[in-house]
mmCIF file of the N, C-alpha and C atoms, coordinates in Angstrom:
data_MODEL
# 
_entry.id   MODEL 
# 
loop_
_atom_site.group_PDB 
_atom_site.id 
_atom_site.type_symbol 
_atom_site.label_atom_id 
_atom_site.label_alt_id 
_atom_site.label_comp_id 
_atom_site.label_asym_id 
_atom_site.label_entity_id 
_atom_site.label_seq_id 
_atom_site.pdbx_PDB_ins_code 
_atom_site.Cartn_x 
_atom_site.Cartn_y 
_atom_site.Cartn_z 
_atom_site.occupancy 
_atom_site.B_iso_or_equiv 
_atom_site.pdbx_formal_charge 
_atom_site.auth_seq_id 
_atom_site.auth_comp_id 
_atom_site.auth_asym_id 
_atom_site.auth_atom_id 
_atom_site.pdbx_PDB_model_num 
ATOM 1   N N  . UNK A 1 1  ? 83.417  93.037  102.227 1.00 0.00 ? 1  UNK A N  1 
ATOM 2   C CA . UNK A 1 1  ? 84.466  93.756  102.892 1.00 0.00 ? 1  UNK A CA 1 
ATOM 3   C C  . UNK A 1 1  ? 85.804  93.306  102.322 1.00 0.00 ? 1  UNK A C  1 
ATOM 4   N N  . UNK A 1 2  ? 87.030  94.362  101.821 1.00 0.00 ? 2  UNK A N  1 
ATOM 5   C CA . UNK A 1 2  ? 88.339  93.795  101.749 1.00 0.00 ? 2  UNK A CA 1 
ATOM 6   C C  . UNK A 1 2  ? 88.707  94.533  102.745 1.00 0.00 ? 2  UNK A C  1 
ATOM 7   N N  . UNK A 1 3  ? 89.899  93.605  102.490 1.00 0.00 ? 3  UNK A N  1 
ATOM 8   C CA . UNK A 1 3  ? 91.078  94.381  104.073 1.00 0.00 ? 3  UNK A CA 1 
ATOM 9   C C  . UNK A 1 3  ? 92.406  95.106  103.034 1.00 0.00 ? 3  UNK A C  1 
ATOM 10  N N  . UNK A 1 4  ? 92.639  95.772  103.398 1.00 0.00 ? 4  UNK A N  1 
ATOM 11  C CA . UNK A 1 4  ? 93.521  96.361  102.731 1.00 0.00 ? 4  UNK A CA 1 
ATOM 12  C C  . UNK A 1 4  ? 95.008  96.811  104.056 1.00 0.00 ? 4  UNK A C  1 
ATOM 13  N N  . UNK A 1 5  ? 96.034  96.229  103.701 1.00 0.00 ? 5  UNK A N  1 
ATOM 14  C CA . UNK A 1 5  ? 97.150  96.362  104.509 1.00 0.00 ? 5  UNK A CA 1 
ATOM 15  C C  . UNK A 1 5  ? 98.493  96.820  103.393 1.00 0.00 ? 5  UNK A C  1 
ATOM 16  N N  . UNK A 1 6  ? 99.428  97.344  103.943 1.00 0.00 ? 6  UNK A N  1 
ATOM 17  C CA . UNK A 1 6  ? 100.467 97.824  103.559 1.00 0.00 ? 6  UNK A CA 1 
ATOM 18  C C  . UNK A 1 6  ? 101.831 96.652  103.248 1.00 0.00 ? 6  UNK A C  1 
ATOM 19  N N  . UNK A 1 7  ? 102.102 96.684  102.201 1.00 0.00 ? 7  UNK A N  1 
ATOM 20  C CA . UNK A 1 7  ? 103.157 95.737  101.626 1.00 0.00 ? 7  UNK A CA 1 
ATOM 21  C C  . UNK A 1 7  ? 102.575 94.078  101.648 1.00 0.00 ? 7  UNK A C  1 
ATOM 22  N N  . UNK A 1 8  ? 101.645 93.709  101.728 1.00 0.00 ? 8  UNK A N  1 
ATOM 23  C CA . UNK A 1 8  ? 101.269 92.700  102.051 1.00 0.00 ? 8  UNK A CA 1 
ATOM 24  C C  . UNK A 1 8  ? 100.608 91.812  100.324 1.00 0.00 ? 8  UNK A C  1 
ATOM 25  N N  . UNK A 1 9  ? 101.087 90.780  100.224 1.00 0.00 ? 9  UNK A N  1 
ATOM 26  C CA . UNK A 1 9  ? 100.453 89.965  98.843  1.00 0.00 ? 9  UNK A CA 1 
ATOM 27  C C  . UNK A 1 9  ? 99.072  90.047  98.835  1.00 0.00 ? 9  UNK A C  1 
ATOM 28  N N  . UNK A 1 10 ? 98.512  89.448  99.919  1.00 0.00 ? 10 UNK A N  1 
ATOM 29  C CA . UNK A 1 10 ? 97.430  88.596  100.148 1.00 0.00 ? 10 UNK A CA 1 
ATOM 30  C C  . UNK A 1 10 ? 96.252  89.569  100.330 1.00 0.00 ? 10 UNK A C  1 
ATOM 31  N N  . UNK A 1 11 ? 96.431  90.527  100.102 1.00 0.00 ? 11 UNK A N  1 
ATOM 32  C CA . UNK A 1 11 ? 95.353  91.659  100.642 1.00 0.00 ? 11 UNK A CA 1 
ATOM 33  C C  . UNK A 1 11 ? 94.924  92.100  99.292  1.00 0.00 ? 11 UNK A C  1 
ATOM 34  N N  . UNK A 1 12 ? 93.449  92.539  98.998  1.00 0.00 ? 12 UNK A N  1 
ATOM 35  C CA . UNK A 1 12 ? 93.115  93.235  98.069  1.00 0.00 ? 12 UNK A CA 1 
ATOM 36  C C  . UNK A 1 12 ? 93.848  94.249  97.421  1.00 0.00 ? 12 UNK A C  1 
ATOM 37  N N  . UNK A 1 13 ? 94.240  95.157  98.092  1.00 0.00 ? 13 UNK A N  1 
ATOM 38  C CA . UNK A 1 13 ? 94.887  96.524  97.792  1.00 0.00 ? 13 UNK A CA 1 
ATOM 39  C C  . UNK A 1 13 ? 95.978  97.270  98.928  1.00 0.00 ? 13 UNK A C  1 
ATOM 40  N N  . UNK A 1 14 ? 96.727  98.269  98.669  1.00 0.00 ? 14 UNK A N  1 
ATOM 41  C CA . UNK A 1 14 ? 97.538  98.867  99.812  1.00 0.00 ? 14 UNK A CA 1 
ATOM 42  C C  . UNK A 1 14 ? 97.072  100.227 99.387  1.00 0.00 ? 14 UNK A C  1 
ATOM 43  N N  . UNK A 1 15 ? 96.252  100.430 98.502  1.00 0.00 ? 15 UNK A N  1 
ATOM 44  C CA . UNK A 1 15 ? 96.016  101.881 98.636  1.00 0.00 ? 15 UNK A CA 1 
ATOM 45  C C  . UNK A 1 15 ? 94.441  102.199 98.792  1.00 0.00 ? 15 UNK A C  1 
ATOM 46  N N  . UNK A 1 16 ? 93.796  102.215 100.292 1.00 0.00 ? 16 UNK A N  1 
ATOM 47  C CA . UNK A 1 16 ? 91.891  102.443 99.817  1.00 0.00 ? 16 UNK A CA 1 
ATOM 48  C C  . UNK A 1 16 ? 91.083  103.439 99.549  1.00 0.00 ? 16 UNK A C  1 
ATOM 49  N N  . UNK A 1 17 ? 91.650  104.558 98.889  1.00 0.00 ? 17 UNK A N  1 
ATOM 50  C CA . UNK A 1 17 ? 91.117  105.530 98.438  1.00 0.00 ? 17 UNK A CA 1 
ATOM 51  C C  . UNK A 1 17 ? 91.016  104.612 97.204  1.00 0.00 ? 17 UNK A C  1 
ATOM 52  N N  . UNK A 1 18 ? 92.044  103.915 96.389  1.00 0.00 ? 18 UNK A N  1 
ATOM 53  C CA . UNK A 1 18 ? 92.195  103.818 95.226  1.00 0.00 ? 18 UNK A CA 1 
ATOM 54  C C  . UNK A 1 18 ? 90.738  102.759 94.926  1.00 0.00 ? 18 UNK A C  1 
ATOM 55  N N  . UNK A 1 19 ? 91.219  102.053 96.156  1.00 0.00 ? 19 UNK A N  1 
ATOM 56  C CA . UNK A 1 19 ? 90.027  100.611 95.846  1.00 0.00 ? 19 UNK A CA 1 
ATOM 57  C C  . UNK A 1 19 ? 88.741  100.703 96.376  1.00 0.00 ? 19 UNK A C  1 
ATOM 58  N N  . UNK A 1 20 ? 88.280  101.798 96.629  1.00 0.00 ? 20 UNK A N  1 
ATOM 59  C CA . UNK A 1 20 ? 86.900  101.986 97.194  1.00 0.00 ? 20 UNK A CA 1 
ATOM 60  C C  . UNK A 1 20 ? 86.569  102.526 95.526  1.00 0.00 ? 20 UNK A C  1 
ATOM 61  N N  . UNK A 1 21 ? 87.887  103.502 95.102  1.00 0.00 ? 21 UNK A N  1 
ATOM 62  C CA . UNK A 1 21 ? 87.183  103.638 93.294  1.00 0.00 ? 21 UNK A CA 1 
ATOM 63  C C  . UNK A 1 21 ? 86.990  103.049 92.869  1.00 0.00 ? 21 UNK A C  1 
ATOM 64  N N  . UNK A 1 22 ? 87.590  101.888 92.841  1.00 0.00 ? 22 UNK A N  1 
ATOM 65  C CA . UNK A 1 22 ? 87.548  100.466 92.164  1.00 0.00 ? 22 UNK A CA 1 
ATOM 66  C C  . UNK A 1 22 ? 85.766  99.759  91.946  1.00 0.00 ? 22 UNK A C  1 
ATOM 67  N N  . UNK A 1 23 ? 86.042  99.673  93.431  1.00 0.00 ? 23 UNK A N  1 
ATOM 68  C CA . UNK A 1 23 ? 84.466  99.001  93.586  1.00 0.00 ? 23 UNK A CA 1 
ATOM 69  C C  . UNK A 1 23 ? 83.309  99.809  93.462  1.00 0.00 ? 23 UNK A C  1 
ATOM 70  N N  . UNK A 1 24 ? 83.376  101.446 93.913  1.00 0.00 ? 24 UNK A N  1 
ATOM 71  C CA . UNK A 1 24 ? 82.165  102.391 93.149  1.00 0.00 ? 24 UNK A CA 1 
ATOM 72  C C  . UNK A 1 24 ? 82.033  102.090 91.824  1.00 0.00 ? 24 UNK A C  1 
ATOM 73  N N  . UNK A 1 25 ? 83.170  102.214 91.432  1.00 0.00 ? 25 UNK A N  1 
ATOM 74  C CA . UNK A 1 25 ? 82.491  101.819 89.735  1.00 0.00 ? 25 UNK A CA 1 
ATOM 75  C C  . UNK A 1 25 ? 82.033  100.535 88.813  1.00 0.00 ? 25 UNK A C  1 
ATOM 76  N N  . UNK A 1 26 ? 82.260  99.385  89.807  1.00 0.00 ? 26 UNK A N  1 
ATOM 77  C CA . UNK A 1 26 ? 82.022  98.220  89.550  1.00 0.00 ? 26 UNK A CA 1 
ATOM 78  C C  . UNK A 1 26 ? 80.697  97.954  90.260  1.00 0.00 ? 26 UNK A C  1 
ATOM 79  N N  . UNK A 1 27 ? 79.778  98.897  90.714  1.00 0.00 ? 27 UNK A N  1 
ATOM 80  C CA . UNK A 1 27 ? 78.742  98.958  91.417  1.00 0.00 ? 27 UNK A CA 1 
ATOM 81  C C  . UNK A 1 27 ? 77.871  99.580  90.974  1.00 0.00 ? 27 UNK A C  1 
ATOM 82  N N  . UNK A 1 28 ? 76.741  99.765  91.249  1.00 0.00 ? 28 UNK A N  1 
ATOM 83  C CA . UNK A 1 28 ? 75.708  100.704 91.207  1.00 0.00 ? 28 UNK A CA 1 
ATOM 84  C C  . UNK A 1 28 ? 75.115  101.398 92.282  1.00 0.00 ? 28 UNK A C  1 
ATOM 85  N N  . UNK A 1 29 ? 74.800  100.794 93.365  1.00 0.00 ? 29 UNK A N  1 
ATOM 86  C CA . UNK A 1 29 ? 74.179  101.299 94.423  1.00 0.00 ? 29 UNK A CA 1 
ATOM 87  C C  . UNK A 1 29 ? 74.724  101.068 95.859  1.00 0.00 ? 29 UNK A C  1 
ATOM 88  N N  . UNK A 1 30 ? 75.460  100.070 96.103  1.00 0.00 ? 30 UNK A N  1 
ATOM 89  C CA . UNK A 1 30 ? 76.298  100.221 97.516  1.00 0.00 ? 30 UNK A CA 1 
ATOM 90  C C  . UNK A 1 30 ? 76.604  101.010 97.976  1.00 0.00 ? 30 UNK A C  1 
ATOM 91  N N  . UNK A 1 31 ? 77.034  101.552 99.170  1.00 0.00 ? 31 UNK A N  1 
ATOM 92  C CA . UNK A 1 31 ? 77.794  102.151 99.559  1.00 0.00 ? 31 UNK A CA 1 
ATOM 93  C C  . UNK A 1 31 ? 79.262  101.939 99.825  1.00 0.00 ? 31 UNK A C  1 
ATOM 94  N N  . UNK A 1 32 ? 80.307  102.675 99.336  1.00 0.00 ? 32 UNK A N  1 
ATOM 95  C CA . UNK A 1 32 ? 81.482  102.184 99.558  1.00 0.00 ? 32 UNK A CA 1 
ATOM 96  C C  . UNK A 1 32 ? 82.554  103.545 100.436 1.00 0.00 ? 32 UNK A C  1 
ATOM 97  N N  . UNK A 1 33 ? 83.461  102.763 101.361 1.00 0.00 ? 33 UNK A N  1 
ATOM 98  C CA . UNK A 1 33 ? 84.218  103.771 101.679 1.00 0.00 ? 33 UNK A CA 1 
ATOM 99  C C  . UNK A 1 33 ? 85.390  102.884 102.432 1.00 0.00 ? 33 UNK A C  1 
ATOM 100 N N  . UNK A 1 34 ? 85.828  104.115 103.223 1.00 0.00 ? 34 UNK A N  1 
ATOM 101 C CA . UNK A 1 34 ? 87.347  103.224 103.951 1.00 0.00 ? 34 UNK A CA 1 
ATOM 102 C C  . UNK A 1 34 ? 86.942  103.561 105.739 1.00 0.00 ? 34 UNK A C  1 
ATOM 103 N N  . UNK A 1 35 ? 86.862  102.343 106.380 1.00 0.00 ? 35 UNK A N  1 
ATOM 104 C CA . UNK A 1 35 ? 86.960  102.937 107.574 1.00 0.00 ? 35 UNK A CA 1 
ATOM 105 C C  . UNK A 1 35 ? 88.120  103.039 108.736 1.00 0.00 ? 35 UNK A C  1 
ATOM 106 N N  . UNK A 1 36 ? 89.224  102.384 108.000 1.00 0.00 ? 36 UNK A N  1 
ATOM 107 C CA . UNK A 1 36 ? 90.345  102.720 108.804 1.00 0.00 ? 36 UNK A CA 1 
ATOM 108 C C  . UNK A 1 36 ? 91.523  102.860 108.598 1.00 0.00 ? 36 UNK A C  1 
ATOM 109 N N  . UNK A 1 37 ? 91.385  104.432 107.742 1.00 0.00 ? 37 UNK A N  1 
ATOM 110 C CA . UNK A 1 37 ? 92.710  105.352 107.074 1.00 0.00 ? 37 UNK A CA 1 
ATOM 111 C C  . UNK A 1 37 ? 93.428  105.537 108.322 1.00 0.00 ? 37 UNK A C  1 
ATOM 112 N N  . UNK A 1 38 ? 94.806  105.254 108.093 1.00 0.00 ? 38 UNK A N  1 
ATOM 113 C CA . UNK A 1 38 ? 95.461  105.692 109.376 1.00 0.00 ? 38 UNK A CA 1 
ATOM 114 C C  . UNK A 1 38 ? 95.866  106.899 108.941 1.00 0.00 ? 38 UNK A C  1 
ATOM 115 N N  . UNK A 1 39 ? 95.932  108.175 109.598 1.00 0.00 ? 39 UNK A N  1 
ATOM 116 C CA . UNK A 1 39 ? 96.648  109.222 108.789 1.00 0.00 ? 39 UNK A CA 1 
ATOM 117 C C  . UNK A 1 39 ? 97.869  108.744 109.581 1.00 0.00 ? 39 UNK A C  1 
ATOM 118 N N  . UNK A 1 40 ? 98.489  108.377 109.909 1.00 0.00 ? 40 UNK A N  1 
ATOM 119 C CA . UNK A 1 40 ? 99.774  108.548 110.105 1.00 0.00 ? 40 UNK A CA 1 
ATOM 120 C C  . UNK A 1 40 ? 100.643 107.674 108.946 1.00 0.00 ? 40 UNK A C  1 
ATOM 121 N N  . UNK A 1 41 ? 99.864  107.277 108.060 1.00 0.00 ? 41 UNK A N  1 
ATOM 122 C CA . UNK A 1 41 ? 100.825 106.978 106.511 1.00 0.00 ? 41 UNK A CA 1 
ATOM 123 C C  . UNK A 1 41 ? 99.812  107.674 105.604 1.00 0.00 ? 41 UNK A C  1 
ATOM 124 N N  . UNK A 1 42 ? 98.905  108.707 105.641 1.00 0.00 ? 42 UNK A N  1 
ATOM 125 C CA . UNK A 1 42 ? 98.538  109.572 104.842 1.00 0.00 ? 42 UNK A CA 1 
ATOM 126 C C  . UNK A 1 42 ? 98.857  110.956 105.166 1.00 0.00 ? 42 UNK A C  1 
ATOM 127 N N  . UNK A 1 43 ? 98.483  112.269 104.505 1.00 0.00 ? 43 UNK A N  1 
ATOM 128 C CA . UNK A 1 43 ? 98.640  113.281 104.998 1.00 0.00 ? 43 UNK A CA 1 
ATOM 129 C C  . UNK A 1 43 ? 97.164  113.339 104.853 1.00 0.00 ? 43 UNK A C  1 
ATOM 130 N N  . UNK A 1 44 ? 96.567  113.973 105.700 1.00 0.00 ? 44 UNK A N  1 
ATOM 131 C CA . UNK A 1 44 ? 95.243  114.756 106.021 1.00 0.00 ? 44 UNK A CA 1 
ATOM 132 C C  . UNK A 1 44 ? 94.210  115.584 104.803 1.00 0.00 ? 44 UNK A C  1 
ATOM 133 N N  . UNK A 1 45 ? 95.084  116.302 104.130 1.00 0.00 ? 45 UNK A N  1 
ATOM 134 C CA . UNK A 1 45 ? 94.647  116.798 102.822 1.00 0.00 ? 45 UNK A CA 1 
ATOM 135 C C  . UNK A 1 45 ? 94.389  115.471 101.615 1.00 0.00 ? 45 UNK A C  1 
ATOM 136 N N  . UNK A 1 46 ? 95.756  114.731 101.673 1.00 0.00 ? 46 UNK A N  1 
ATOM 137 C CA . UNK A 1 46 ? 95.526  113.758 100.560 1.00 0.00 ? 46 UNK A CA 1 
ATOM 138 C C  . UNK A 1 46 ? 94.331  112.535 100.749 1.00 0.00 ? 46 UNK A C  1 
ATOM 139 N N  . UNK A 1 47 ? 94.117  112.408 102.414 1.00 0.00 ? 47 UNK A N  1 
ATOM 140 C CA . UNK A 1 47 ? 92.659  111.785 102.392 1.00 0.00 ? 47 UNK A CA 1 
ATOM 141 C C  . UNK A 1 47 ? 91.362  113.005 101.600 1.00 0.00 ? 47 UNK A C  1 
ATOM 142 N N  . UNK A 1 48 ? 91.093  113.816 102.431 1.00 0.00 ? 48 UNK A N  1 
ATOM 143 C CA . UNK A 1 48 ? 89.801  114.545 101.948 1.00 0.00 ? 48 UNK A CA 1 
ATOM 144 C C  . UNK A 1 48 ? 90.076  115.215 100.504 1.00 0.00 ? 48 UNK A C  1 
ATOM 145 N N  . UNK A 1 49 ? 91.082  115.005 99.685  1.00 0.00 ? 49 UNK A N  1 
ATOM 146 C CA . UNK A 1 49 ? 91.039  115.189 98.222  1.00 0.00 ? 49 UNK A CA 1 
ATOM 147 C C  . UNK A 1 49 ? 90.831  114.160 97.303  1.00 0.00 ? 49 UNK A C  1 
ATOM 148 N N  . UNK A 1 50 ? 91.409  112.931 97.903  1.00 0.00 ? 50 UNK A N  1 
ATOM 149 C CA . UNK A 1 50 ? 90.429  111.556 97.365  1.00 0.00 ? 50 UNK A CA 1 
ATOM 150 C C  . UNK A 1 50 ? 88.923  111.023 97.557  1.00 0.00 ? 50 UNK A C  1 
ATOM 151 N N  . UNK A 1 51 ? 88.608  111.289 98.841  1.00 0.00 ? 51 UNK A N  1 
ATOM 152 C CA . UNK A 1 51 ? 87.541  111.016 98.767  1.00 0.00 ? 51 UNK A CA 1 
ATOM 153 C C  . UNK A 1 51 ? 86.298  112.448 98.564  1.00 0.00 ? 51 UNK A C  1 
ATOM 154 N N  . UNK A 1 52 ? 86.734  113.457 98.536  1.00 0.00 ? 52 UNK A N  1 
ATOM 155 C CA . UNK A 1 52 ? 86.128  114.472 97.982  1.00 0.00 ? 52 UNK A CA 1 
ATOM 156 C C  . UNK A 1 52 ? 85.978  114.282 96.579  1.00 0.00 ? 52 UNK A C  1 
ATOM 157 N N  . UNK A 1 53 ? 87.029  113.989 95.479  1.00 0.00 ? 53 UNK A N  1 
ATOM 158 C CA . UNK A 1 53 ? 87.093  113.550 94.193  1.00 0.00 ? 53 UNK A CA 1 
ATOM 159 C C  . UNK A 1 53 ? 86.276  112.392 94.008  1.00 0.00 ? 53 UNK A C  1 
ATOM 160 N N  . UNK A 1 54 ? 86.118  111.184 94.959  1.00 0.00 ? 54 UNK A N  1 
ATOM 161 C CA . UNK A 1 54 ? 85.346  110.100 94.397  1.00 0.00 ? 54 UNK A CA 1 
ATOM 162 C C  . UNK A 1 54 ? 84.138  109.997 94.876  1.00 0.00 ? 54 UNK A C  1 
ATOM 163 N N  . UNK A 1 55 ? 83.602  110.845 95.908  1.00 0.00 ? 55 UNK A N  1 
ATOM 164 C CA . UNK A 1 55 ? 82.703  111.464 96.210  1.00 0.00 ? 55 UNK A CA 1 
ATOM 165 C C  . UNK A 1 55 ? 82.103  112.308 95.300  1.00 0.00 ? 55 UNK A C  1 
ATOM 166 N N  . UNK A 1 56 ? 82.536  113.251 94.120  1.00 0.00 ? 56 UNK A N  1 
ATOM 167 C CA . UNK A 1 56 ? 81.779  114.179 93.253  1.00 0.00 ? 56 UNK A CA 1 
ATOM 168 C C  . UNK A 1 56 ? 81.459  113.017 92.240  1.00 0.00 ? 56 UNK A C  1 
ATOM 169 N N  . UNK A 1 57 ? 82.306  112.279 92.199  1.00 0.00 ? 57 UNK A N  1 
ATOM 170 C CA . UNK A 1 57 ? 82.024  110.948 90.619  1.00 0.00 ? 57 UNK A CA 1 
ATOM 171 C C  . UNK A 1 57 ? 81.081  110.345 90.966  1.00 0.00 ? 57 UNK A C  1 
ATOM 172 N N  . UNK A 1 58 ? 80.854  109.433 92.575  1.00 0.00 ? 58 UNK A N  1 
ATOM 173 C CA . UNK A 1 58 ? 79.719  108.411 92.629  1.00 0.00 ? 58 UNK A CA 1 
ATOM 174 C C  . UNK A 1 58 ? 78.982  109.189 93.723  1.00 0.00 ? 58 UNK A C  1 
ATOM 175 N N  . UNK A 1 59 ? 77.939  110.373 94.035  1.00 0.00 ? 59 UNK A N  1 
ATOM 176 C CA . UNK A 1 59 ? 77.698  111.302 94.782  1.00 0.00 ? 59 UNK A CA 1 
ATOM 177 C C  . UNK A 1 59 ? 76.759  110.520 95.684  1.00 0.00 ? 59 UNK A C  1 
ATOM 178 N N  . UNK A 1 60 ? 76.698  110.842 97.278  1.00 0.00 ? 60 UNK A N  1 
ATOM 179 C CA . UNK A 1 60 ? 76.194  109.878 97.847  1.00 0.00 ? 60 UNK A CA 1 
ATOM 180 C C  . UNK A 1 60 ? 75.870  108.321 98.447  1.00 0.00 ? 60 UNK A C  1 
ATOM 181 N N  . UNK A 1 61 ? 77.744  107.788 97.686  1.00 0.00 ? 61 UNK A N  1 
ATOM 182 C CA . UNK A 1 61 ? 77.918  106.409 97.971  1.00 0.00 ? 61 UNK A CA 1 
ATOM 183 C C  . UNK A 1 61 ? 78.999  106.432 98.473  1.00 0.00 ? 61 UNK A C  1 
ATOM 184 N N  . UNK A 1 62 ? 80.104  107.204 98.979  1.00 0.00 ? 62 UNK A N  1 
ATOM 185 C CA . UNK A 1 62 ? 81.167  107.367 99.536  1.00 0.00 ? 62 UNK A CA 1 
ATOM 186 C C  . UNK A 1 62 ? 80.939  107.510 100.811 1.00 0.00 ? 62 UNK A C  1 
ATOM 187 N N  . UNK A 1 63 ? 81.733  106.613 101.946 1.00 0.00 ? 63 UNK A N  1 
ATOM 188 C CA . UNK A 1 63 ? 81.893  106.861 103.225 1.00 0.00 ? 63 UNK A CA 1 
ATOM 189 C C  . UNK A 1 63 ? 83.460  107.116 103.475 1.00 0.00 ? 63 UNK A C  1 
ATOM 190 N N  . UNK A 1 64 ? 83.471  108.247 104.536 1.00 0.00 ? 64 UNK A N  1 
ATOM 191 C CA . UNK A 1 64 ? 84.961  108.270 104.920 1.00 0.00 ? 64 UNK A CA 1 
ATOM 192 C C  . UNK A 1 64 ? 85.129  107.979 106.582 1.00 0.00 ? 64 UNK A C  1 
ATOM 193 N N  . UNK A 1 65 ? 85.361  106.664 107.271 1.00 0.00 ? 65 UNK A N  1 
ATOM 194 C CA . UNK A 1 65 ? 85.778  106.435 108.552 1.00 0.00 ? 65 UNK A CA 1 
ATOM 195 C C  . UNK A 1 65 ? 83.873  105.995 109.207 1.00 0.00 ? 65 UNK A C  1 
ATOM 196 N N  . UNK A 1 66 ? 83.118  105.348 108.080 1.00 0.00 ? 66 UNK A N  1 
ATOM 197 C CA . UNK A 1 66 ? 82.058  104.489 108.745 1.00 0.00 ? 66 UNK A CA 1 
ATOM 198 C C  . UNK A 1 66 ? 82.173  102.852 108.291 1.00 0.00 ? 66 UNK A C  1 
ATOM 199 N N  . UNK A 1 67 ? 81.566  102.218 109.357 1.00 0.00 ? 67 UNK A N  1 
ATOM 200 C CA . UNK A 1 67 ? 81.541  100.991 108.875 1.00 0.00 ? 67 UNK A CA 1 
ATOM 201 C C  . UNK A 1 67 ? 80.537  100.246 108.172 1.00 0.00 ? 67 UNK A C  1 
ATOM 202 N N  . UNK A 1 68 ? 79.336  101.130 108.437 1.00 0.00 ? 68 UNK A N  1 
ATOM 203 C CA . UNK A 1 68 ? 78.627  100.784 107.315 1.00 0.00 ? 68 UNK A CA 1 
ATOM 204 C C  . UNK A 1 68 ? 77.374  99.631  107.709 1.00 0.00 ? 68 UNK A C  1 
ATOM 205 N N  . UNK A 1 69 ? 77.404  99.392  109.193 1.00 0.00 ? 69 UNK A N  1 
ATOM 206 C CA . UNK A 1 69 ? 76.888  98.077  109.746 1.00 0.00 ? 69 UNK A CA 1 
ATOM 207 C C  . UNK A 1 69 ? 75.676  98.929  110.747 1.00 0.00 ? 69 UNK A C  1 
# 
């Protein structure tokens, strides 16, 4: 699991559309996704066009808003 927070050093990433790509492709078979996009610092479209896009690349290993447990 990373945590991903906004303006912050210490955190993996501030963007997790970007870093769930990250780790699909540094993977083979996991499942990877984000489970807690806030849309209120995304817009609604720009979530389901990222993970629709990294969803067609690694098909069947993308989660959007599960945890996976």
């Amino acid at each position: 699991m990373l945590a991903e927070h906004h303006l912050n050093d210490g955190a993996a990433g501030s963007a997790p559309h970007v870093l769930a790509g990250l780790v699909a492709s540094a993977t083979k078979t996991i499942r990877v996704g984000t489970t807690a996009t806030v849309l209120g610092n995304y817009r609604p479209l720009h979530i389901a066009e990222s993970i629709g896009t990294l969803a067609a690349v690694f098909p069947d290993r993308l989660d959007l808003g599960r945890t996976g447990v």
